[in-house]
N, CA, C and O of each residue as an XYZ file, in Angstrom:
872
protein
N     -18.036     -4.374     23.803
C     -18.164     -4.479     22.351
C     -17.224     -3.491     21.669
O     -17.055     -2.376     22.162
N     -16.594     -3.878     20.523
C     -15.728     -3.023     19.951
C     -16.151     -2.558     18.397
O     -16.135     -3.303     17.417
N     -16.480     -1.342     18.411
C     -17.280     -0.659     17.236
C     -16.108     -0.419     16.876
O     -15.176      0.095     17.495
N     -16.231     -1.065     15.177
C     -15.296     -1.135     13.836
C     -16.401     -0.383     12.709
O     -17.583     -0.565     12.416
N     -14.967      0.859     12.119
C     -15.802      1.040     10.587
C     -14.848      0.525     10.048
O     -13.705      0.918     10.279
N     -15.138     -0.539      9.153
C     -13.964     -0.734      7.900
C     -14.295     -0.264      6.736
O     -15.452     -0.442      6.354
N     -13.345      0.454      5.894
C     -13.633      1.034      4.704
C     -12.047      0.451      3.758
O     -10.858      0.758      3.670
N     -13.149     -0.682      3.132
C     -12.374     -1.657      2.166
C     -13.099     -2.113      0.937
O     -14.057     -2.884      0.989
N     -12.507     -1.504     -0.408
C     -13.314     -2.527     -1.301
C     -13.607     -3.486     -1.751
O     -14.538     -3.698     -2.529
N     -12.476     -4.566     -1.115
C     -12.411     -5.974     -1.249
C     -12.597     -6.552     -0.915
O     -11.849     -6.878      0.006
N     -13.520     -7.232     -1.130
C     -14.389     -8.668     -0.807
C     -13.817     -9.601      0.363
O     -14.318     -9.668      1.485
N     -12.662    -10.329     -0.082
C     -11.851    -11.106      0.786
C     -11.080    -10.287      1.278
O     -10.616    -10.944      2.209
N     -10.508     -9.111      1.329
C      -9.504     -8.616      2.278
C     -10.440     -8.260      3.692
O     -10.000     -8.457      4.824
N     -11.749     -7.725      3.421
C     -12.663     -7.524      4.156
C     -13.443     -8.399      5.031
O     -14.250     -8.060      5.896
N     -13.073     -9.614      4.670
C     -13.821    -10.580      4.894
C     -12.411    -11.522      6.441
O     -12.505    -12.187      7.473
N     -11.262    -10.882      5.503
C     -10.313    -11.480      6.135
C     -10.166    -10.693      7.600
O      -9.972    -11.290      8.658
N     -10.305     -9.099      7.456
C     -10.512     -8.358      8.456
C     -11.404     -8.940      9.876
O     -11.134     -9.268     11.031
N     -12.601     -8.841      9.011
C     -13.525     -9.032      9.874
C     -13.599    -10.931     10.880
O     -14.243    -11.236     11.884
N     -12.652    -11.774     10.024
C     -12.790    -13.155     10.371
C     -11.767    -13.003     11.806
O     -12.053    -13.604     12.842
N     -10.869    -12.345     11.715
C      -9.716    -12.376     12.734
C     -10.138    -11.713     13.763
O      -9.235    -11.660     14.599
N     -11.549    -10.916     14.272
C     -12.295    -10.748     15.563
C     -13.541    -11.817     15.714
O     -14.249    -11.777     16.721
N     -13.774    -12.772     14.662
C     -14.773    -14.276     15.716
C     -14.989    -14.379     16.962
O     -16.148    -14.272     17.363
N     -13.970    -14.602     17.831
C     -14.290    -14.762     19.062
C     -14.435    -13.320     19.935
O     -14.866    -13.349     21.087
N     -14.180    -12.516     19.518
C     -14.626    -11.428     19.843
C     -16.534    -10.334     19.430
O     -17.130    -10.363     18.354
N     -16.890     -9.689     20.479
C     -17.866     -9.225     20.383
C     -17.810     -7.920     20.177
O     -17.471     -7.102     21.032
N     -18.388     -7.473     18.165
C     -18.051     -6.743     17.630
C     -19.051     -5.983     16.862
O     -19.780     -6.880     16.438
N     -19.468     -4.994     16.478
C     -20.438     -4.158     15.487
C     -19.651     -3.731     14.448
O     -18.440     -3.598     14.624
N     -20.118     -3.519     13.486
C     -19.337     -3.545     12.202
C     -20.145     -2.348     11.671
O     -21.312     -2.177     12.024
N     -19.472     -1.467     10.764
C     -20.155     -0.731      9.739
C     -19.115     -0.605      8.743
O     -18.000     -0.179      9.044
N     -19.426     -0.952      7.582
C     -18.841     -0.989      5.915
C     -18.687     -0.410      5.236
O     -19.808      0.015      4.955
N     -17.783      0.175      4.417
C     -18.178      0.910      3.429
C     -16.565      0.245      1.984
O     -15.511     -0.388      2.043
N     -17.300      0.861      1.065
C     -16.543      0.326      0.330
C     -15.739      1.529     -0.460
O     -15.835      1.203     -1.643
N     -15.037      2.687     -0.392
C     -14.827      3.696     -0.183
C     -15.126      4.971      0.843
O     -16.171      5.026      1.492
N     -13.935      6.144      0.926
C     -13.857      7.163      1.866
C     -15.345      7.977      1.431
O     -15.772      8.765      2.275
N     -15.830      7.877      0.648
C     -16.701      8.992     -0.198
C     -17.993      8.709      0.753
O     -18.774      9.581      1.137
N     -18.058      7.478      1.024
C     -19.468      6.176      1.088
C     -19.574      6.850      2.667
O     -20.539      7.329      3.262
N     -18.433      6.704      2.987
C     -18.058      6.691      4.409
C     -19.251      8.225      4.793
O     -20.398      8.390      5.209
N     -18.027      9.112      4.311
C     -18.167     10.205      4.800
C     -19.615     11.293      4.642
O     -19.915     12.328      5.237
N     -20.255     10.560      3.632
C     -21.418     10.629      3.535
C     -22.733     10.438      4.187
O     -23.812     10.974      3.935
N     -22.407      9.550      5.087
C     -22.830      9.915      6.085
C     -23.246     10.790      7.259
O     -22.272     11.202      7.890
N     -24.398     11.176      7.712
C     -24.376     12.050      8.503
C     -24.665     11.785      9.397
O     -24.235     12.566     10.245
N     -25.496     10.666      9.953
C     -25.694     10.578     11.294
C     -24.855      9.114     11.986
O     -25.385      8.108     12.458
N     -23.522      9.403     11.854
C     -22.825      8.009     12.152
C     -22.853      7.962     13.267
O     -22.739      8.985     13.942
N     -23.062      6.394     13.964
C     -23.289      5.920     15.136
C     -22.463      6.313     15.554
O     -21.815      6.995     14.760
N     -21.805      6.201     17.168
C     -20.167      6.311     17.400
C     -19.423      5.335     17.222
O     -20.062      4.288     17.114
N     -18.568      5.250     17.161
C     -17.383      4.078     16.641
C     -15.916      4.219     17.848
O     -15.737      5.021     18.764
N     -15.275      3.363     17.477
C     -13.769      2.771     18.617
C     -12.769      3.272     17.510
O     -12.037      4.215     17.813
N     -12.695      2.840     16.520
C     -11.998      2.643     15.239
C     -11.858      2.630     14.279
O     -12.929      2.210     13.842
N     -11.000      2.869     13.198
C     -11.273      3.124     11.737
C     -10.578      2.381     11.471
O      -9.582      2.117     12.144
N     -11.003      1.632     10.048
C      -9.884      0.825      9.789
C      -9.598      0.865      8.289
O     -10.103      0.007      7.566
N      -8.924      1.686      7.857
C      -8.929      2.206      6.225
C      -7.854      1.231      5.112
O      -6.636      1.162      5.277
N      -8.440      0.688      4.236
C      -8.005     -0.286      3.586
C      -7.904      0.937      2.196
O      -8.501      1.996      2.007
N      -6.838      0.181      1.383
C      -6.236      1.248      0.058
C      -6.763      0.267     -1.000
O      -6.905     -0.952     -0.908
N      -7.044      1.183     -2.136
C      -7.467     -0.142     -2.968
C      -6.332     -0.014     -3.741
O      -6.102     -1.073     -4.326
N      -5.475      0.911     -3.999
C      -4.417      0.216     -5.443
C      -2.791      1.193     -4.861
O      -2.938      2.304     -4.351
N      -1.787      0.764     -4.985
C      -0.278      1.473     -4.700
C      -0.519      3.049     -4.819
O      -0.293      3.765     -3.843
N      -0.986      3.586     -6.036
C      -0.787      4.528     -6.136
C      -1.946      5.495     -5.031
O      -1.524      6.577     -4.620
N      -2.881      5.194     -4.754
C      -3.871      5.546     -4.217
C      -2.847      5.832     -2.465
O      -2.577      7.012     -2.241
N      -2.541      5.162     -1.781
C      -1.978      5.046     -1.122
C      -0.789      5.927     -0.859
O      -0.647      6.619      0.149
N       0.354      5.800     -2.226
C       1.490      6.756     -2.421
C       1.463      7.785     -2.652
O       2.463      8.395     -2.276
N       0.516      8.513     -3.285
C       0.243     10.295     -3.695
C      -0.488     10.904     -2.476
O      -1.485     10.285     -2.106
N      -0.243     11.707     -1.985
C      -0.575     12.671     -1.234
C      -1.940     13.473     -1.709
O      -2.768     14.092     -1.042
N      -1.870     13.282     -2.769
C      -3.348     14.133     -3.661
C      -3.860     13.373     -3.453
O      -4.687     14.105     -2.909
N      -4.519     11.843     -3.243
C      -5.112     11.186     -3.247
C      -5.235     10.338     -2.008
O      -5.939      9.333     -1.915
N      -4.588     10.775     -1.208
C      -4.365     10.138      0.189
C      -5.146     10.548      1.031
O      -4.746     11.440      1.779
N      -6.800      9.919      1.214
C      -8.010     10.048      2.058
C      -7.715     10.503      3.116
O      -8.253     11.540      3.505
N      -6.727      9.807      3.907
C      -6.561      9.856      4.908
C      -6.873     11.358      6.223
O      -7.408     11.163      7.315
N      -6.363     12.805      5.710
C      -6.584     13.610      5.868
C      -7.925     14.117      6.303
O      -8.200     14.732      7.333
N      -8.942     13.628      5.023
C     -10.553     13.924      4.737
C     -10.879     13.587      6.131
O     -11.700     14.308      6.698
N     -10.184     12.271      6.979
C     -10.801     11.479      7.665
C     -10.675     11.634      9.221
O     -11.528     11.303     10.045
N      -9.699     12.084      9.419
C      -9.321     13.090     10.640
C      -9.570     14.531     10.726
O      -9.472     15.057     11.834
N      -9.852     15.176      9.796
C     -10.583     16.115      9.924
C     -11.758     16.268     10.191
O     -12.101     17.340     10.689
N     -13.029     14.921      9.861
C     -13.939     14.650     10.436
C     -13.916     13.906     11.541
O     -14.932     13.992     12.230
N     -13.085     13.214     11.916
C     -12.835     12.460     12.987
C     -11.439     12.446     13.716
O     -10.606     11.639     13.304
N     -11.097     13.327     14.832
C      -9.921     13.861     14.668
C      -9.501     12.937     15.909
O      -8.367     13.030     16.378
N     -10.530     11.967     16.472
C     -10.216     11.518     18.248
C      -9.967     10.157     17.758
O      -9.161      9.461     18.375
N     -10.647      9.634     16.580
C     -11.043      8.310     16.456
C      -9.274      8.145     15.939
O      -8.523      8.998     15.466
N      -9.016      6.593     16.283
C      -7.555      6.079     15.763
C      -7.869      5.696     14.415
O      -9.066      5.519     14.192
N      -7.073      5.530     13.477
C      -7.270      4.999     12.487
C      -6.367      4.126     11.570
O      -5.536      4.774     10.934
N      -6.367      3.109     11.425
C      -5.108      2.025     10.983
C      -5.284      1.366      9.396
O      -6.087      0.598      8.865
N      -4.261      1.995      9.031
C      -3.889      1.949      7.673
C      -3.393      1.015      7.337
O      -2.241      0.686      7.622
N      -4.891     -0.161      6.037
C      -4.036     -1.293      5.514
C      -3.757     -0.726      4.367
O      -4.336      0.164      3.744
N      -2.432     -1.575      4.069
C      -2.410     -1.192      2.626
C      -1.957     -1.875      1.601
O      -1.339     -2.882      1.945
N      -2.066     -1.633      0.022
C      -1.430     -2.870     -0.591
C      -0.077     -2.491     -1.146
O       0.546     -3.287     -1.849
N       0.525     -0.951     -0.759
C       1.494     -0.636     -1.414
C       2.676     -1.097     -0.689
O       2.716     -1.210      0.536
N       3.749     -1.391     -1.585
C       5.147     -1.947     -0.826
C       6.639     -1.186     -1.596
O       7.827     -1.466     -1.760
N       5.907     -0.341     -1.836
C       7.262      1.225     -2.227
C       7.237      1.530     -0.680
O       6.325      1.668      0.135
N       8.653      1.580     -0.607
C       8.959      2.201      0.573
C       9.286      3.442      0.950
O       9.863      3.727      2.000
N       8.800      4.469     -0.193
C       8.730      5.616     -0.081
C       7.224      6.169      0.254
O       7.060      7.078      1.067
N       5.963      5.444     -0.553
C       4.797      5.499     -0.370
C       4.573      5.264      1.450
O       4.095      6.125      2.189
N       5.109      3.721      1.949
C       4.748      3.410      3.125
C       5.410      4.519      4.015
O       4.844      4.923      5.031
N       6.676      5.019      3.588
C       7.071      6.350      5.026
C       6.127      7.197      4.651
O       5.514      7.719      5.582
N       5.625      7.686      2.906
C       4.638      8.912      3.348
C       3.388      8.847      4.402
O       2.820      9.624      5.169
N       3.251      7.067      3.886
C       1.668      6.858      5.229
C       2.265      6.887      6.938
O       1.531      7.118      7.899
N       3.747      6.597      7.027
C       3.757      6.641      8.606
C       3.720      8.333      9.049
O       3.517      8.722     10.199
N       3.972      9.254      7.822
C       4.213     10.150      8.283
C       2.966     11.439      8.582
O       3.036     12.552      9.102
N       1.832     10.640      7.962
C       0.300     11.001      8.419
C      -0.016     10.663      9.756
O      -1.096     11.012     10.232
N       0.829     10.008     10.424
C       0.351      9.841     11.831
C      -0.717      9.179     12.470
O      -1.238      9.231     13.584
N      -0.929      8.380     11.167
C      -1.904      7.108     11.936
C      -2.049      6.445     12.781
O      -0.962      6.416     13.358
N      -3.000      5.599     13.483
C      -2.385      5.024     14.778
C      -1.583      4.172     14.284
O      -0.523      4.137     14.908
N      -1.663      3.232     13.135
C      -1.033      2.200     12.769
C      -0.921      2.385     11.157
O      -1.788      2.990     10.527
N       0.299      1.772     10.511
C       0.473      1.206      9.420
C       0.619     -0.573      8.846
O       1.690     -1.164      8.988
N      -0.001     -0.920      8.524
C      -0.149     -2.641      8.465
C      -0.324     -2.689      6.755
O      -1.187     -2.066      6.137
N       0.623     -3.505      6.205
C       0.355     -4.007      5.092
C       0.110     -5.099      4.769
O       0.758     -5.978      5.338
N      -1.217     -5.643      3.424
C      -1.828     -6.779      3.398
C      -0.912     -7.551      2.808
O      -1.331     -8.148      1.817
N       0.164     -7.725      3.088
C       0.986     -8.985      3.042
C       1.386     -9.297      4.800
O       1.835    -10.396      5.124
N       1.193     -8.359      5.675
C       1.104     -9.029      6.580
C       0.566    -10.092      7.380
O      -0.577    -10.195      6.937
N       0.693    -10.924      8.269
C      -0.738    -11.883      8.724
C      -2.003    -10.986      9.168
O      -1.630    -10.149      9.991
N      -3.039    -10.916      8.956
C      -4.033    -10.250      9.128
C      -4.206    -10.271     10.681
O      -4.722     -9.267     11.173
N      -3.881    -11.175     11.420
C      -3.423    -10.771     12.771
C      -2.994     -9.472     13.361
O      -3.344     -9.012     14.448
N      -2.172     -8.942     12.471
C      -1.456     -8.053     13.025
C      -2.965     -6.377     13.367
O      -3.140     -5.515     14.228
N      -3.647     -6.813     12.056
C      -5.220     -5.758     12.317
C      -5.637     -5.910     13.604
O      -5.651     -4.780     14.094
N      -6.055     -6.881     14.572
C      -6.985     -7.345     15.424
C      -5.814     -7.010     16.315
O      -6.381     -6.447     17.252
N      -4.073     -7.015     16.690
C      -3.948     -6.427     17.473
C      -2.930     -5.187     17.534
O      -1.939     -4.911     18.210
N      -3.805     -4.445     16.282
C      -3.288     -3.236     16.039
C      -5.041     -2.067     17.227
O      -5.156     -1.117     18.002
N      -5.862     -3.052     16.561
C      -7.507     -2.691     17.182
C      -7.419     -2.617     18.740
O      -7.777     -1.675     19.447
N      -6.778     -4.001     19.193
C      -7.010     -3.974     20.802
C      -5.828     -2.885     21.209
O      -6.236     -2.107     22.072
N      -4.488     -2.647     20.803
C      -3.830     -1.758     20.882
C      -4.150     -0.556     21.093
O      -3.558      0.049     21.986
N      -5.360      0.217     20.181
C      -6.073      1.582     20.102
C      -6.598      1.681     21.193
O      -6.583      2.709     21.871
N      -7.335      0.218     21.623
C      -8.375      0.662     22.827
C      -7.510      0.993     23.791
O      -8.042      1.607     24.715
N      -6.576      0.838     23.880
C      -5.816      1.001     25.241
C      -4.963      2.456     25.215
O      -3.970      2.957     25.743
N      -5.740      2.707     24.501
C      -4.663      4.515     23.793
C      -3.073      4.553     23.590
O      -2.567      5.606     23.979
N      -2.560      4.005     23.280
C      -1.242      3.562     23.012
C      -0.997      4.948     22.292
O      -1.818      5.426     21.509
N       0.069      5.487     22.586
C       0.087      6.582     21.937
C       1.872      6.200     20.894
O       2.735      5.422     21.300
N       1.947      6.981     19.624
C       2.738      6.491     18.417
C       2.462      5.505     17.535
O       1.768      4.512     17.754
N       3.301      5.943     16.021
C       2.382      5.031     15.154
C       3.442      3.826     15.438
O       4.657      3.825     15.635
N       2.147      2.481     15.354
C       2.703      1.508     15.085
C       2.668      1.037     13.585
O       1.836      1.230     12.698
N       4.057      0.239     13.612
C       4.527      0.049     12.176
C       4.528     -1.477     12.176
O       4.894     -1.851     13.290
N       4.261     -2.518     11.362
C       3.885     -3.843     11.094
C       4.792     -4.507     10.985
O       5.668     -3.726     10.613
N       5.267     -5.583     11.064
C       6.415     -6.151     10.941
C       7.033     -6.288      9.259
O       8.224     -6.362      8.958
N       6.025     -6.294      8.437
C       6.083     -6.327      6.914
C       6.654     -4.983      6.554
O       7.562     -4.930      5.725
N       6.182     -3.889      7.120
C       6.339     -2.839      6.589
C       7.210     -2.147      7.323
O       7.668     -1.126      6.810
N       7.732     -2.599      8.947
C       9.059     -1.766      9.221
C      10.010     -2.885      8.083
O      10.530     -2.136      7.256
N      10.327     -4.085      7.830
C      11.237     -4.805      6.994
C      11.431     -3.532      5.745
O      12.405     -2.780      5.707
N      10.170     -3.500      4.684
C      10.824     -2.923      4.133
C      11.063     -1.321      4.010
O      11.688     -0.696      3.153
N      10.443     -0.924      5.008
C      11.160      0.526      5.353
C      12.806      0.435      5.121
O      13.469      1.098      4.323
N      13.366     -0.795      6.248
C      14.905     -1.124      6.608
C      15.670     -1.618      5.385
O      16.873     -1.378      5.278
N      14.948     -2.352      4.394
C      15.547     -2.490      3.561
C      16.056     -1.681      2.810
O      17.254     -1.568      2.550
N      14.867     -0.849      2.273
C      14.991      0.629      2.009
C      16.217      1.403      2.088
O      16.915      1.864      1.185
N      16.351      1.457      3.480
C      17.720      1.908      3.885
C      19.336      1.489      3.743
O      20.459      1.977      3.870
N      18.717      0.347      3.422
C      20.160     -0.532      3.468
C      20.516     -0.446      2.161
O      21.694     -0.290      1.841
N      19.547     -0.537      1.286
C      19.825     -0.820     -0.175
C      19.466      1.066     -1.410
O      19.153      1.239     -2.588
N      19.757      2.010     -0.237
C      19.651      2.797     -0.506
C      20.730      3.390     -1.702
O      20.377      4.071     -2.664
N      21.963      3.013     -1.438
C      22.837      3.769     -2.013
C      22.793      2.322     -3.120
O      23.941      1.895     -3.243
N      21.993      1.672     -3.753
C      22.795      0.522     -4.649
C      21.868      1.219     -5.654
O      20.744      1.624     -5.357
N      22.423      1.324     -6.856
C      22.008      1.766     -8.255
C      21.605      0.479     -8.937
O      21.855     -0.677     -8.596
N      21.020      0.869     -9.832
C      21.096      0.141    -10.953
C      21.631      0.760    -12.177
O      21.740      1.916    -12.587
N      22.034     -0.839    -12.775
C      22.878     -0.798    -14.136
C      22.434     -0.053    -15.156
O      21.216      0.127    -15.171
N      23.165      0.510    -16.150
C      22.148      1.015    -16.977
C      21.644     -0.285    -17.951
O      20.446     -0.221    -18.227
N      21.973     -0.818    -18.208
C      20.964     -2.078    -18.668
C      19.902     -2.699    -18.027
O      18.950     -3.237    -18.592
N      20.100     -2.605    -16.774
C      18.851     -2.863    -15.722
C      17.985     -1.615    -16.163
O      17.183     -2.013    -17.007
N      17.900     -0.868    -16.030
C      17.057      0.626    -16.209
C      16.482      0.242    -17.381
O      15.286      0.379    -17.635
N      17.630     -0.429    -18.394
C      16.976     -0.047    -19.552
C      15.571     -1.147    -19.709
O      14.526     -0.708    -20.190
N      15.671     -2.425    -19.306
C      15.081     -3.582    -18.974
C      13.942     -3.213    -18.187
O      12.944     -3.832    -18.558
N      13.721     -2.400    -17.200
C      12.640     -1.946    -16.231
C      11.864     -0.769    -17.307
O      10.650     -0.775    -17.513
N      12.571     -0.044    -17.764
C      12.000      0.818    -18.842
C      11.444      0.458    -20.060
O      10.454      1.019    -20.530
N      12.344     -0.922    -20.864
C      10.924     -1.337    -21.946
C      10.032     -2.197    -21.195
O       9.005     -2.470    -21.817
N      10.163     -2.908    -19.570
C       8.981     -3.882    -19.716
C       7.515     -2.748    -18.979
O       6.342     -3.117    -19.050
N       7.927     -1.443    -18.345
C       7.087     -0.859    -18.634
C       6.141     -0.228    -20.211
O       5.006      0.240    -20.309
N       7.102     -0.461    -21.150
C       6.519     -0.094    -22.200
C       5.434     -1.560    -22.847
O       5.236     -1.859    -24.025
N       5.004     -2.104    -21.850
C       4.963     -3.687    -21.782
C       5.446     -4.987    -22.929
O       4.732     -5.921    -23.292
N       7.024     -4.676    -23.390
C       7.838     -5.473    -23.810
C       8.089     -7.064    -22.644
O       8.262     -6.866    -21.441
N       8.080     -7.880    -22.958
C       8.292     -9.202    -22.377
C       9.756     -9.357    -22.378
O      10.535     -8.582    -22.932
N      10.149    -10.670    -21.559
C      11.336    -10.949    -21.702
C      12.023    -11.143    -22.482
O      13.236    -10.937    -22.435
N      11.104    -11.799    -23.823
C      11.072    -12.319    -25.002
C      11.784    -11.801    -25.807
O      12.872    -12.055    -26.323
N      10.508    -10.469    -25.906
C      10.742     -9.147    -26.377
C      12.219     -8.320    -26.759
O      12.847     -7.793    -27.677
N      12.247     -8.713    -25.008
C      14.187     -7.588    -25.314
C      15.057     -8.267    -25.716
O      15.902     -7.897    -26.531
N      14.966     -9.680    -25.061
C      16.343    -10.352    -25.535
C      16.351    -10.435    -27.184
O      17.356    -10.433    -27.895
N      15.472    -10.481    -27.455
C      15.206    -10.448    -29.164
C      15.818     -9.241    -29.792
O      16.724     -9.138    -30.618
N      15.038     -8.302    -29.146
C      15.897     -7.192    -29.801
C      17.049     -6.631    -29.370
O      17.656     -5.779    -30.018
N      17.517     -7.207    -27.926
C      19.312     -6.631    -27.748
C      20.006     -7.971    -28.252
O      21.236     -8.002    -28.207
N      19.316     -9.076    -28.728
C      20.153     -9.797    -29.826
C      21.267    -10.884    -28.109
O      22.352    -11.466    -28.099
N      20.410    -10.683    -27.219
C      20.601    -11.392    -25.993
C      20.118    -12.355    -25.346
O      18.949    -12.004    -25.181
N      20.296    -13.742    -24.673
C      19.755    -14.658    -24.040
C      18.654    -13.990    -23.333
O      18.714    -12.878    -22.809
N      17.199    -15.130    -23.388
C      16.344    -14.846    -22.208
C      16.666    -15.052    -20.739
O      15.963    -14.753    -19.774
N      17.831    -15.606    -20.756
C      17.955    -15.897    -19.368
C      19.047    -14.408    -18.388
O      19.108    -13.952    -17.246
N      19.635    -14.195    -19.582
C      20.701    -12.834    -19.124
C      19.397    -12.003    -18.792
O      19.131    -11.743    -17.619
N      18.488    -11.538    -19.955
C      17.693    -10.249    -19.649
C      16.582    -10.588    -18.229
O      15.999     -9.714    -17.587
N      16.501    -12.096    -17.979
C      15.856    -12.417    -16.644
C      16.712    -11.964    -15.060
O      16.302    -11.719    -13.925
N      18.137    -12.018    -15.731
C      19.076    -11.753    -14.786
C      18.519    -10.431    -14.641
O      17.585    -10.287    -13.852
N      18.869     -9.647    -15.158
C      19.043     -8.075    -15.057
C      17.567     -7.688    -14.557
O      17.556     -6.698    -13.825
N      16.808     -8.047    -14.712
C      15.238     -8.100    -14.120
C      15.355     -8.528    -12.712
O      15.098     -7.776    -11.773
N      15.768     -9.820    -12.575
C      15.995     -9.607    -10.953
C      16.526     -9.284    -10.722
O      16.334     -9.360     -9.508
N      17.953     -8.443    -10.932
C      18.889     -7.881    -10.086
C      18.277     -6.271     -9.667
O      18.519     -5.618     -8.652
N      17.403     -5.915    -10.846
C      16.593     -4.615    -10.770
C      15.379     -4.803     -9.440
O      15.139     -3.911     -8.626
N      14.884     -5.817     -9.452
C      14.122     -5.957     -8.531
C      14.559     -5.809     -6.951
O      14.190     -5.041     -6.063
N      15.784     -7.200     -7.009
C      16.322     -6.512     -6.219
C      16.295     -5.327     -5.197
O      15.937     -5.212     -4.025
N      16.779     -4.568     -6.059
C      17.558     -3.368     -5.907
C      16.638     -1.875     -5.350
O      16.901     -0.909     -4.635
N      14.924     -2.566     -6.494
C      14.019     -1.863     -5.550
C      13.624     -2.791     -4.489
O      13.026     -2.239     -3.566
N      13.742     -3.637     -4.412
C      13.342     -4.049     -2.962
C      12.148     -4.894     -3.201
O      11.382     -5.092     -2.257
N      11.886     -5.460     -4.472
C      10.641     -6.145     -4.751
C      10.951     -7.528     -4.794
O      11.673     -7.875     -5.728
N      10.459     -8.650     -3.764
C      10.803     -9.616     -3.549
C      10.178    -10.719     -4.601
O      10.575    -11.883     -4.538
N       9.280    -10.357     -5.484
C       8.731    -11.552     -6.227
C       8.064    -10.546     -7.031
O       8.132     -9.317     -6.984
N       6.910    -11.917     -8.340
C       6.647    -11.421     -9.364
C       5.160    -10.175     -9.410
O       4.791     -9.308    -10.201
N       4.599    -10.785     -7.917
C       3.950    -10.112     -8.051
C       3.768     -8.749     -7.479
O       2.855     -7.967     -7.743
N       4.908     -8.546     -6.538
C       5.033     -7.378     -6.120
C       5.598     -6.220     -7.238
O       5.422     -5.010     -7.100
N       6.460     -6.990     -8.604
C       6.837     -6.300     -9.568
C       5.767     -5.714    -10.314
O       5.712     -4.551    -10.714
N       4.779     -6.776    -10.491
C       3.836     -6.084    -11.238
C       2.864     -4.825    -10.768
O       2.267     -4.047    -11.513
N       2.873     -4.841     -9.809
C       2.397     -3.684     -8.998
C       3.471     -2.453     -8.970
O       3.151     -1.264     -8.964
N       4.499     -2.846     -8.959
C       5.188     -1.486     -8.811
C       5.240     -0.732    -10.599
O       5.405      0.438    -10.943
N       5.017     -2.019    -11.446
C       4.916     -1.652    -12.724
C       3.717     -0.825    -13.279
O       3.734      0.172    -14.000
N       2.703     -1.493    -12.760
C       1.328     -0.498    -12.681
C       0.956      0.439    -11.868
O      -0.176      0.891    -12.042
N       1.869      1.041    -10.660
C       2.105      2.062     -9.950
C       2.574      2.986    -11.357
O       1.839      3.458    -12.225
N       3.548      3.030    -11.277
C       4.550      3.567    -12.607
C       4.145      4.525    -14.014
O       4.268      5.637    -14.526
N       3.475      2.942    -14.217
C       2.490      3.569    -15.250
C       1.604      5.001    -15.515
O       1.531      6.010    -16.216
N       0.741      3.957    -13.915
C      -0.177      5.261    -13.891
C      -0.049      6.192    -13.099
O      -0.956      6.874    -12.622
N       1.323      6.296    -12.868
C       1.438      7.493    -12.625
C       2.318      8.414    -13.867
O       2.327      9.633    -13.697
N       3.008      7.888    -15.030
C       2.917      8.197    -16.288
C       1.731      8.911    -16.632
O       1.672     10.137    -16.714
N       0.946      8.255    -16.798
C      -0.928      9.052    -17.001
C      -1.163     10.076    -16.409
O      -1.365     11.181    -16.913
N      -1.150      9.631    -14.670
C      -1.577     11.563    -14.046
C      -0.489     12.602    -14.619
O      -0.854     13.676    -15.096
N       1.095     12.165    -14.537
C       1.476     13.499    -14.977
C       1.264     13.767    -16.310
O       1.320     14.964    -16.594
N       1.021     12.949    -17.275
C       0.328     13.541    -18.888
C      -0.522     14.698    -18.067
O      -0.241     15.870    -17.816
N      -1.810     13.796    -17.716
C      -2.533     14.823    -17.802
C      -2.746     16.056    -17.004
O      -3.359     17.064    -17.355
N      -2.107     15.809    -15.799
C      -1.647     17.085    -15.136
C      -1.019     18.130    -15.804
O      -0.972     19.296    -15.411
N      -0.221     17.385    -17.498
C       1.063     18.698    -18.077
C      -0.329     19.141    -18.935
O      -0.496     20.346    -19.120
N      -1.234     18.280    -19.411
C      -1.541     19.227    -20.640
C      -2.742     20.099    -19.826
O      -3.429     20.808    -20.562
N      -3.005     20.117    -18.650
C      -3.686     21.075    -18.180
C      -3.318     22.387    -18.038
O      -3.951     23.416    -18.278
N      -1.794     22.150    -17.457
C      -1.128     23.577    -17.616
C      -0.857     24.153    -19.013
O      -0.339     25.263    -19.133
């Protein structure tokens, strides 16, 4: 039997976890945050951890990166990091916690179940997912490419949440040019579609917010 804690707040990502060991004979314990988890005091023993992120930024900051809390209480147990972030600066900070594994939920959820049988066999080094060594590599490749300053400027009002609409209106420009410069920005970070943009947009944001309020503390 292979004792799983998953600590995921999502319904179906959790659900997806747990569907890809069926034919396997498994004990489960849940939690829906690190807090839930660790609160615990008399935890059964376990094989594995399997720590799910609930939002980019959670994942990308180091202040907020559970992960630590969790090997310090559990320093033998492996522990494999899903995640939903796809900054490829966030995903090297998680390989560089030394997890057993890094897997991101754009991967096939496959890759969990034999990231799990992997642990049992003590495999020693982190393994990296096929989703998330890609865009590590991309990363690299597309390291030295800038963006335009009109691209910047385009990534900078639609964080101010201006539409496409929006700019071309006011740089007195086609919607289809300022769509250009949007994907070429995307591009360039490495964000393959719309919805990976919007996530890196609400990464962004809020991280706008923590440093507000980090300045007016000082």
């Amino acid at each position: 039997m292979i004792r799983i804690v998953l600590i995921e707040p999502y319904y179906y990502d959790s659900e997806g976890v747990r569907g890809c060991f069926a034919d396997l004979k498994t004990q489960w314990h849940h939690f829906r945050s690190v807090e839930e988890f660790l609160c615990v005091k008399d935890m059964p023993d376990f094989d594995v951890l399997i720590l799910g992120s609930d939002s980019d930024i959670d994942a990308a900051l180091p202040r907020s990166n559970p992960f630590p809390a969790i090997k310090q209480h559990y320093p033998h147990i492996p522990v494999i990091l899903f995640t939903r972030t796809e900054d490829p600066q966030g995903l090297a900070a998680l390989a560089e916690q030394n997890p057993f594994a890094v897997i991101s939920k754009q991967d096939n959820v496959q890759e969990i179940r034999n990231a799990v049988i992997r642990s049992l066999m003590e495999e020693e080094g982190v393994l990296i997912s096929p989703y998330v060594q890609a865009r590590l590599t991309h990363a690299k490749v597309g390291c030295n490419t800038k963006m335009t300053r009109m691209e910047q400027k385009v990534i900078s009002w639609m964080l101010e949440g201006q539409t496409i609409g929006d700019i071309a209106q006011a740089t007195k420009r086609s919607n289809k040019t300022i769509s250009a410069h949007k994907r070429n920005a995307m591009r360039k970070l490495g964000l393959h579609n719309n919805i990976a943009f919007c996530r890196y947009l609400a990464a962004r944001r809020q991280q706008v917010v923590s440093d507000a309020g980090a300045h007016r503390l000082h």
